[in-house]
C-alpha positions as CSV (number, residue, x, y, z in Angstrom):
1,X,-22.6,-43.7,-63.5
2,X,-25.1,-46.0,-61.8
3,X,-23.1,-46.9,-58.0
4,X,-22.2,-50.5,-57.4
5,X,-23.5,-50.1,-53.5
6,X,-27.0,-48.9,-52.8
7,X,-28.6,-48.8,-49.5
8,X,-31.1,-51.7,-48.3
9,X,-34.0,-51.4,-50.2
10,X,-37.5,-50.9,-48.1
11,X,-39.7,-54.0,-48.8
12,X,-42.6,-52.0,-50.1
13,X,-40.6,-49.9,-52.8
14,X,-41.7,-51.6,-55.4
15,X,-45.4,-52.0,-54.3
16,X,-45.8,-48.2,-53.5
17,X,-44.0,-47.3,-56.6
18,X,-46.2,-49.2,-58.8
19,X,-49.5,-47.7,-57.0
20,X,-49.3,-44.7,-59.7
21,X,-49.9,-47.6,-62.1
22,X,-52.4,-49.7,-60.2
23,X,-56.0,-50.3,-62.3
24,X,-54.7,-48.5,-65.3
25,X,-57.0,-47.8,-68.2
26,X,-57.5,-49.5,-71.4
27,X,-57.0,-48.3,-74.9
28,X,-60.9,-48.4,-76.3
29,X,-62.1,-48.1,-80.1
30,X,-65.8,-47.4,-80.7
31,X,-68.3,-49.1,-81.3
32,X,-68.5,-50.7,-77.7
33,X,-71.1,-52.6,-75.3
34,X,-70.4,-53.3,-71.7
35,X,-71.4,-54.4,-68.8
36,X,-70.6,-52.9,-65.6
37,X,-71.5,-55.0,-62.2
38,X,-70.4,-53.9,-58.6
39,X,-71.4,-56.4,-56.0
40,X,-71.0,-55.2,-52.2
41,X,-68.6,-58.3,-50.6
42,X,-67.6,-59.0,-47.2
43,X,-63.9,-60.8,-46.5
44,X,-65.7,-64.1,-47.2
45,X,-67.3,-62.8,-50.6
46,X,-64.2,-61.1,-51.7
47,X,-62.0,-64.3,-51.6
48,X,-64.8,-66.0,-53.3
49,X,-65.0,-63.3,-55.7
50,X,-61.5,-64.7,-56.7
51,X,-61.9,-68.3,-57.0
52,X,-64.8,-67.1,-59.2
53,X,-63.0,-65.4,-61.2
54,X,-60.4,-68.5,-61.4
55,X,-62.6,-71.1,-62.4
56,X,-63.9,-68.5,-65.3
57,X,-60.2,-68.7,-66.6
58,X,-59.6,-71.9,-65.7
59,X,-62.2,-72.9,-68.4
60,X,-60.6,-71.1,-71.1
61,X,-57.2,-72.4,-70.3
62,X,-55.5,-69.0,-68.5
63,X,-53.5,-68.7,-65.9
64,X,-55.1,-67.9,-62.3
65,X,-54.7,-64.8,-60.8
66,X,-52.2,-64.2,-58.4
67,X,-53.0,-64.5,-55.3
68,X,-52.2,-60.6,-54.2
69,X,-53.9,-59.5,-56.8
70,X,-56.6,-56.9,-56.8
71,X,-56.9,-56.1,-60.6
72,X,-57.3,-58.7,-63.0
73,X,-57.3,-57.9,-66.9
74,X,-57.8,-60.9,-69.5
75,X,-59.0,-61.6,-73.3
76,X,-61.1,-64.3,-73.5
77,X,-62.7,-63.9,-77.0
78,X,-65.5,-63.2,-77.6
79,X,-65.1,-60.5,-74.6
80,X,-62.6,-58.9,-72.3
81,X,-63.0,-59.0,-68.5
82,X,-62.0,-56.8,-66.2
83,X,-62.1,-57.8,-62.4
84,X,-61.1,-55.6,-59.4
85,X,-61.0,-55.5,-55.9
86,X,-61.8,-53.0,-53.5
87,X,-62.2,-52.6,-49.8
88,X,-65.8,-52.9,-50.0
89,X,-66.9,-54.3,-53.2
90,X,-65.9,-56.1,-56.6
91,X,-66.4,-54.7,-60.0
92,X,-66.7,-56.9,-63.4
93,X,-66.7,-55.5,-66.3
94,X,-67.2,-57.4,-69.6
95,X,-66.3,-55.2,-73.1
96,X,-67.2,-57.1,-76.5
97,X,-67.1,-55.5,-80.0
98,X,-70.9,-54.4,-81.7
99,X,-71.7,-54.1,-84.8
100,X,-73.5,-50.3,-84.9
101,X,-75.1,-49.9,-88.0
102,X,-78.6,-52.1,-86.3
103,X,-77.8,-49.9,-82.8
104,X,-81.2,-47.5,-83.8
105,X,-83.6,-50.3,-85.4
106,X,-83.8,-52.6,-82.3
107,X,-82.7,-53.4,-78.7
108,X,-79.4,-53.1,-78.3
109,X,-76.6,-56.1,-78.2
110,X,-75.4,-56.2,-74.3
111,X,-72.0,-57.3,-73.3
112,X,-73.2,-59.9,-71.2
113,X,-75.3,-62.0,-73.9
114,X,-71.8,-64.2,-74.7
115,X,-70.7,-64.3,-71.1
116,X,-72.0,-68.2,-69.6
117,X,-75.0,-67.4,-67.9
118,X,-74.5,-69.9,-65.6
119,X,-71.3,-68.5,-64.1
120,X,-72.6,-65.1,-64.3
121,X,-75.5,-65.5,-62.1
122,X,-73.3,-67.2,-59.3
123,X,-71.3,-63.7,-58.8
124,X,-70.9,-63.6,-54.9
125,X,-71.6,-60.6,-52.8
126,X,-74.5,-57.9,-53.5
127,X,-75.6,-56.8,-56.3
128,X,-74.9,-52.9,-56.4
129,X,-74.4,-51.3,-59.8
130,X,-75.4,-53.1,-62.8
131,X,-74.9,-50.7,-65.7
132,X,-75.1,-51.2,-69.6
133,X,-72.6,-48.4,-71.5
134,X,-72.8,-48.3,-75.2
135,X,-69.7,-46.5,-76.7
136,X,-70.7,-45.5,-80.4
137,X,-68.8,-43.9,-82.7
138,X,-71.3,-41.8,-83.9
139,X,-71.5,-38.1,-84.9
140,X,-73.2,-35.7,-82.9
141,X,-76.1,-34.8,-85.6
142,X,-77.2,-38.6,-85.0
143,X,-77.7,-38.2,-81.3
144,X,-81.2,-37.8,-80.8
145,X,-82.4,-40.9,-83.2
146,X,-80.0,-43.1,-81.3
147,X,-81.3,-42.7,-77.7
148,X,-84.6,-42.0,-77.6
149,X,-85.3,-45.7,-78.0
150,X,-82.5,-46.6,-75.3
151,X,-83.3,-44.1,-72.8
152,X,-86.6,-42.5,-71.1
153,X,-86.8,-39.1,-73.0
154,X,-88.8,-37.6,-69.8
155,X,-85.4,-38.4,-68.0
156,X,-82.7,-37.7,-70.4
157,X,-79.6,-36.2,-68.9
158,X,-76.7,-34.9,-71.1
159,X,-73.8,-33.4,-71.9
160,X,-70.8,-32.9,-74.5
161,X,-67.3,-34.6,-72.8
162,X,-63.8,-34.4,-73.2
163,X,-63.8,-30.7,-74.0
164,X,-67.0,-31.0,-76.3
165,X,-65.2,-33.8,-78.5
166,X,-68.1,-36.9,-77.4
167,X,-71.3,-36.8,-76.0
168,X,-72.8,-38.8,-72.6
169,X,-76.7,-39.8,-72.5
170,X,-77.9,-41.1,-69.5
171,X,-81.3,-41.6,-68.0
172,X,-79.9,-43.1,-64.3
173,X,-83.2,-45.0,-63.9
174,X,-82.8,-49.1,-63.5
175,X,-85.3,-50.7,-67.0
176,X,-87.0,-53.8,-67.1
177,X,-83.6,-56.1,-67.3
178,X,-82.3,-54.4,-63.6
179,X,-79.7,-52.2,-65.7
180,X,-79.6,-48.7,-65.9
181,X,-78.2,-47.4,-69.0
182,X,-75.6,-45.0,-70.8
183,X,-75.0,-44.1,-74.4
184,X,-71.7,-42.8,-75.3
185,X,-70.7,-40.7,-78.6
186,X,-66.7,-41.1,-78.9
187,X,-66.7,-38.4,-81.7
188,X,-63.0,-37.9,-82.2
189,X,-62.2,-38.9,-78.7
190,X,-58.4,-40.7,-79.0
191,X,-58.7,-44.6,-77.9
192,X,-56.3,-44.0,-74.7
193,X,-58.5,-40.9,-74.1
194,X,-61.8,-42.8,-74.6
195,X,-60.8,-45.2,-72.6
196,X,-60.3,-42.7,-69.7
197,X,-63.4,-41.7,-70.4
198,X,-65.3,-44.8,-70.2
199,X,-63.4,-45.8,-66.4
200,X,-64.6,-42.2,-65.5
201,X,-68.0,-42.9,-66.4
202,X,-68.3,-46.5,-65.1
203,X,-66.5,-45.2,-61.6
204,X,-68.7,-42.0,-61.2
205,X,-72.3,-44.3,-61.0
206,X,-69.9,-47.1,-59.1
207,X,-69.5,-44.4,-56.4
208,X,-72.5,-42.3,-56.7
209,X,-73.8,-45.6,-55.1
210,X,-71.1,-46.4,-52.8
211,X,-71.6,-43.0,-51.6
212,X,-75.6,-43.6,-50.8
213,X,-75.2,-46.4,-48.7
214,X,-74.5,-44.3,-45.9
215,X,-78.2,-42.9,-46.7
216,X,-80.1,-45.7,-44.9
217,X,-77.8,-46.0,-41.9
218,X,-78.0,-41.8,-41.3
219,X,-81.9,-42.2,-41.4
220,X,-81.6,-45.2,-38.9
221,X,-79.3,-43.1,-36.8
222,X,-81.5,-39.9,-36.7
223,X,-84.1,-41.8,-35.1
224,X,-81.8,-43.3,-32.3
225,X,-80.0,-39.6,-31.9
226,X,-83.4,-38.2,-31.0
227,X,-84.3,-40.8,-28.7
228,X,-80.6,-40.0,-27.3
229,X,-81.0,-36.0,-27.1
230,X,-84.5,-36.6,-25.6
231,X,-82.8,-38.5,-22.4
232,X,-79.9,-36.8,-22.3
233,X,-82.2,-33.2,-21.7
234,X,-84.7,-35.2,-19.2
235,X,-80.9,-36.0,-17.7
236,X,-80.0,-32.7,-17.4
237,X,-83.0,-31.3,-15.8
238,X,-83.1,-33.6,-13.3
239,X,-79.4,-33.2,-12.2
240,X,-80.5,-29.6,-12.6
241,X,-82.9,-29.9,-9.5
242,X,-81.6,-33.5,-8.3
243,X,-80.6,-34.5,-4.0
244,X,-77.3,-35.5,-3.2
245,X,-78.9,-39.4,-3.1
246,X,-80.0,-39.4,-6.3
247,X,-76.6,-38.1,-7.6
248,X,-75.2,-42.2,-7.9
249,X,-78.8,-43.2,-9.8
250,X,-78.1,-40.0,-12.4
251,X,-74.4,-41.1,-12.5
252,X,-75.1,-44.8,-13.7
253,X,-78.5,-43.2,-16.4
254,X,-75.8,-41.0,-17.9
255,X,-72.7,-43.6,-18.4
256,X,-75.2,-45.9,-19.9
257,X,-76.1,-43.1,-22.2
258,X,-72.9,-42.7,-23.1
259,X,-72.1,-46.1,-24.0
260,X,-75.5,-45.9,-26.1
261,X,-73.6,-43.1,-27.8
262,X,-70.4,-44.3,-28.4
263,X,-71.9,-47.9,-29.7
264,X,-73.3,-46.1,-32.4
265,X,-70.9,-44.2,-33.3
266,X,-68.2,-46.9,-33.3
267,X,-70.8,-48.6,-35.7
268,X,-71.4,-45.7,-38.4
269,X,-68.7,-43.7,-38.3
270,X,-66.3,-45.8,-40.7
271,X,-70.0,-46.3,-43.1
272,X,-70.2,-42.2,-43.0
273,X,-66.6,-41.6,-43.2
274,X,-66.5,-44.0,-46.4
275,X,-69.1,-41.8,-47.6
276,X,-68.1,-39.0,-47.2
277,X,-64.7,-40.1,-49.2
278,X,-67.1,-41.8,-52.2
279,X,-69.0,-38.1,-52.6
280,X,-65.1,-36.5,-52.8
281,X,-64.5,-38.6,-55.4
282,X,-68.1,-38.5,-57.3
283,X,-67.2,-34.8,-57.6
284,X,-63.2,-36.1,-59.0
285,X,-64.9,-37.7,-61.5
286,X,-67.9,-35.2,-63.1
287,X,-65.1,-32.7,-63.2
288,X,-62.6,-35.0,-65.1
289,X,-65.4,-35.4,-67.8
290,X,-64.9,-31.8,-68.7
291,X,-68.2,-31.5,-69.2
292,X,-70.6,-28.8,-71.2
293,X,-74.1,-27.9,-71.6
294,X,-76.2,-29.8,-74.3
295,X,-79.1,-27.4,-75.3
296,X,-82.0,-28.0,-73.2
297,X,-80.8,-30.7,-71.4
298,X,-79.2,-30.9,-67.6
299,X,-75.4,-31.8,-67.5
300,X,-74.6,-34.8,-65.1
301,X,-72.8,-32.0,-62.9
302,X,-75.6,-30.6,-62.4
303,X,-78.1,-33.6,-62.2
304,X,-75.6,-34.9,-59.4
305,X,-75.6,-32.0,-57.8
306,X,-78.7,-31.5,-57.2
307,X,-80.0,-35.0,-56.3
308,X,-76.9,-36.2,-54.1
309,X,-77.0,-33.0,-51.9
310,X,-79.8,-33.7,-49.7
311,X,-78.0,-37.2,-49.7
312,X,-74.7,-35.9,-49.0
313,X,-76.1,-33.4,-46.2
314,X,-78.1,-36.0,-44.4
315,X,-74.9,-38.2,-44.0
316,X,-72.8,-35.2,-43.0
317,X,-75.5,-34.2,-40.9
318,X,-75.8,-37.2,-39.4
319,X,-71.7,-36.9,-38.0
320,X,-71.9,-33.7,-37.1
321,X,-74.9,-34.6,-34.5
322,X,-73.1,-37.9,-33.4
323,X,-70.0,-35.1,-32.4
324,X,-72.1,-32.4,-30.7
325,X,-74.3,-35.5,-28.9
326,X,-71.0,-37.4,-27.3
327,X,-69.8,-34.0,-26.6
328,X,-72.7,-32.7,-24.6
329,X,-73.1,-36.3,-22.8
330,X,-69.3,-35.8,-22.0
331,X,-69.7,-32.1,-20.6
332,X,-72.8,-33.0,-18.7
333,X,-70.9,-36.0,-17.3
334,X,-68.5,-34.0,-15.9
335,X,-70.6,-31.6,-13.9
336,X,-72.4,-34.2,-12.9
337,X,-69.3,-35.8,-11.7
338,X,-67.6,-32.9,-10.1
339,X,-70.7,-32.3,-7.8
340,X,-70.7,-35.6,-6.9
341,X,-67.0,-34.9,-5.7
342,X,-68.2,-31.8,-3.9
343,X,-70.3,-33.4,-2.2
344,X,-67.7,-36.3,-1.4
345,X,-65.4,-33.4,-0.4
346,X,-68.1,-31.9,2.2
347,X,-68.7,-34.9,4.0
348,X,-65.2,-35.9,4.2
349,X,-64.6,-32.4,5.5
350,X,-67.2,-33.4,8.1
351,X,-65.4,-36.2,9.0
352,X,-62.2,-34.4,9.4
353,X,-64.2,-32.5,12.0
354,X,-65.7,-35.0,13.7
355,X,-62.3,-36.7,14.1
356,X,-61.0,-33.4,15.5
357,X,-63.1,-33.1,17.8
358,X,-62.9,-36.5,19.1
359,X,-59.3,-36.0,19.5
360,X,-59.6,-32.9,21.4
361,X,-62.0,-34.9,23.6
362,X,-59.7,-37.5,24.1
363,X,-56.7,-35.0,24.9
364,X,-58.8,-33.3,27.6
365,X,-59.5,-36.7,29.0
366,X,-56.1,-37.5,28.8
367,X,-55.1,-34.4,30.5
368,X,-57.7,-35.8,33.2
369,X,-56.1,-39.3,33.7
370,X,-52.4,-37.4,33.6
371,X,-54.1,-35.8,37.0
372,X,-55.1,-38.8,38.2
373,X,-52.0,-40.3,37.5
374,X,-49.8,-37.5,39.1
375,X,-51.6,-38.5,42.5
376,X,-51.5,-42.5,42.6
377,X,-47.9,-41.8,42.0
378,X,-47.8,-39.4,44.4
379,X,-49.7,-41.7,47.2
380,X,-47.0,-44.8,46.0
381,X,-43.7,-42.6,46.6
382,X,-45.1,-41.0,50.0
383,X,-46.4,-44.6,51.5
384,X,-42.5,-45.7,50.3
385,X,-41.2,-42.4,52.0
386,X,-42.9,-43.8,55.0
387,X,-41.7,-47.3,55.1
388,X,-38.2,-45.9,54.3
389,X,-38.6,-43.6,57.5
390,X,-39.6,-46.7,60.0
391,X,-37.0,-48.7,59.0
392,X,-34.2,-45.6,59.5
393,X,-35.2,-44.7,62.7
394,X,-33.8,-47.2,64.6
395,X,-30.5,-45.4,62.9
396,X,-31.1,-42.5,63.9
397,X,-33.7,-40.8,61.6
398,X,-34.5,-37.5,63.4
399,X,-38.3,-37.5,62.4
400,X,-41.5,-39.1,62.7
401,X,-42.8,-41.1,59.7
402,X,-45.7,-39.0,59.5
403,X,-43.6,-36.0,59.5
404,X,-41.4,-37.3,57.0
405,X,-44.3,-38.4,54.2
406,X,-46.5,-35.0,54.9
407,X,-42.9,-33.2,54.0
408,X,-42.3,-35.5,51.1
409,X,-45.9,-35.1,49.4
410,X,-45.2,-31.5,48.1
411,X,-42.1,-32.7,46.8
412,X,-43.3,-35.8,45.3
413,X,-46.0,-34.4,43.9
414,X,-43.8,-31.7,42.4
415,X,-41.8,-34.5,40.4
416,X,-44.0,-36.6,39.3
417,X,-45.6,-34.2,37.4
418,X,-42.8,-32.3,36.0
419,X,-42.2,-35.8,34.9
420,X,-45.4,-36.5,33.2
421,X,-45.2,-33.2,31.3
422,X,-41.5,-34.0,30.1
423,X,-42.8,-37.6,29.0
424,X,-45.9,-36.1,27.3
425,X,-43.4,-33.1,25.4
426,X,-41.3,-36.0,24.0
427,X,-44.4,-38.6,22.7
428,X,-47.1,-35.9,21.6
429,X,-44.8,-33.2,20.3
430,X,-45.4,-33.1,16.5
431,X,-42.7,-33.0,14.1
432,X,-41.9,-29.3,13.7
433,X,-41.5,-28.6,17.2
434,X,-45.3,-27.9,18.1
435,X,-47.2,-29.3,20.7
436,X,-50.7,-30.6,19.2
437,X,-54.1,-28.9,19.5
């Protein structure tokens, strides 16, 4: 029994739940042309993307797409579009029925010939992927007949699919209409299956490309990381051999070095991260096709293999130098630092020195004035000792002034310095008890 009281439900339940769903495929019955176009988009692109894709619909009297949307799928007769929207780029993809019997007698019927031109040529964004995918329904005995006029022969890559029940033809090479091509033999292949199959295909060359556009920006950044490993050694051999005045000249080279660094790193690491990702999920995708060898012929596993590696290498390459580069500018910053803090630590040990010495100088003159002092105040009491005597002698006083102040100086000199040292004891003594050096 379902309870009447549930907790608060999280505001993205539903969302996340649905995720699993998100771009699902369609149910697909040979025979089949369409048209597959990816165009690179900024923010800007991809919000234009969608009012695009709204006047499209307008036209035929549909309702707009929601405004959160980022996976559109809609019938609009004589074709079906399918629009998505990714972090980077947009895909459209139009489907429309053939007729297959003509498919070996003459260029084949495209998707896009009953899409309005017009509208189609003002896709925004980049054009990266434009793809023609025939799905026939074709037995295998027929294969050969059916490409060889479709694709370049001297290029032909193939293999049997969904555990040898279809076969995949493929040249990758962009023809004279700035399409590249694939051929599809359903066989047997179930419509939900096939349908699988065909989102498979269409996503493996959407991010074989995706993947390659962090190509160009690892070549640009090889060039800049040699220019960067070449200062950073000339740095290093000269802090090697470098005076304590040139430390602060060294100190500013290096941190600008380093901000060299970490600019371009900030600025590729998200494109070679995003490769990185698209090559994982190349690989997803050839082994979902449950592919087999066609005789004489290379699979696309293996075609993939061996033409993204240097690809892939280059890009992981690429971020594996950017690491080791900001590493070594980071350790070589710090020795360079921490010498410079020796040497900060030397002279203000100097100082220290200095200043103790100075002290010591001004104690022994202090020690000297503290003398000096002992006997003006000794000369001050005596001369009052004397004047005290004259005025008691008239009372009786038994002795001479002079007599009196030549006894008194001993004594007066006696106290006055046993009261200098008390006074000095109580305002130099230092707080444990010791007297100061």
């Amino acid at each position: 029994m379902t309870p009447k009281i549930q907790p608060a439900m999280h505001p993205q339940r539903v969302a996340l739940h649905n995720e699993i769903h998100a771009r699902p495929p369609e149910a697909l019955t040979a025979p089949l042309a369409i048209a597959h176009c990816v165009t690179v988009c900024d923010a800007a692109a991809r919000e234009a993307s969608r009012m695009h894709l709204a006047a499209l619909l307008r036209d035929h009297h549909l309702p707009q797409p929601d405004a959160q949307s980022g996976h559109v799928r809609t019938d609009l007769g004589p074709y079906r579009l399918r629009w998505e929207m990714h972090t980077e780029f947009v895909t459209w993809t139009f489907t429309r029925a053939i007729d297959a019997t003509d498919f070996g007698e003459r260029e084949p019927t495209t998707a896009l010939e009953v899409v309005p031109q017009d509208w189609l040529q003002g896709l925004p964004g980049q054009c990266l992927v434009n793809l023609h995918l025939w799905v026939l329904p074709t037995k295998k005995s027929d294969s050969t007949s059916l490409v060889k006029h479709v694709l370049r022969e001297d290029t032909l890559i193939a293999s049997t699919v969904a555990d040898g029940l279809g076969e995949v033809y493929s040249d990758f090479a962009i023809h004279a209409d700035g399409f590249s091509r694939m051929v599809l033999l359903a066989g047997s292949v179930a419509p939900r299956r096939l349908g699988r199959l065909v989102q498979r295909l269409l996503e493996l060359d959407t991010y074989r490309m995706a993947a390659l556009l962090g190509l160009p920006a690892a070549r640009q950044a090889s060039a800049e990381l040699a220019s960067a490993e070449r200062e950073l050694a000339e740095l290093a051999e000269s802090i090697r051999s470098a005076r304590s005045e040139d430390e602060t000249l060294l100190l500013d080279r290096l941190t600008k070095l380093a901000g060299q660094v970490e600019s371009q790193y900030a600025a590729t690491h998200s494109r070679f991260s995003a490769s990185a990702a698209y090559f994982e999920l190349v690989d997803k995708r050839i082994a979902e096709l449950a592919e087999s060898r066609l005789a004489g012929l290379q699979t696309i596993g293996e075609f993939m293999g061996r033409r993204l590696t240097p690809a892939r290498s280059t890009c992981a390459w690429a971020t594996r130098r950017q690491d080791a580069l900001s590493q070594r500018v980071s350790r070589i910053s710090n020795l360079l630092r921490t010498r410079v803090e020796i040497e900060q630590q030397h002279g203000s040990q100097a100082l220290l020195v200095a200043m103790n010495n100075r002290q010591g100088m001004q104690l022994k003159l202090q020690s000297t004035v503290e003398g000096l002092s002992v006997a003006a105040a000794t000369y001050y009491v005596v001369g009052l000792v004397s004047y005290a005597t004259k005025a008691l002698q008239p009372w009786g006083w038994p002795f001479s002034p002079e007599a009196s102040s030549a006894a008194a100086i001993p004594l007066v000199l006696i106290a006055s310095w046993w009261l200098l040292r008390r006074l000095h004891r109580r305002v130099f003594t230092e707080p444990d008890g010791k007297q100061p050096s």
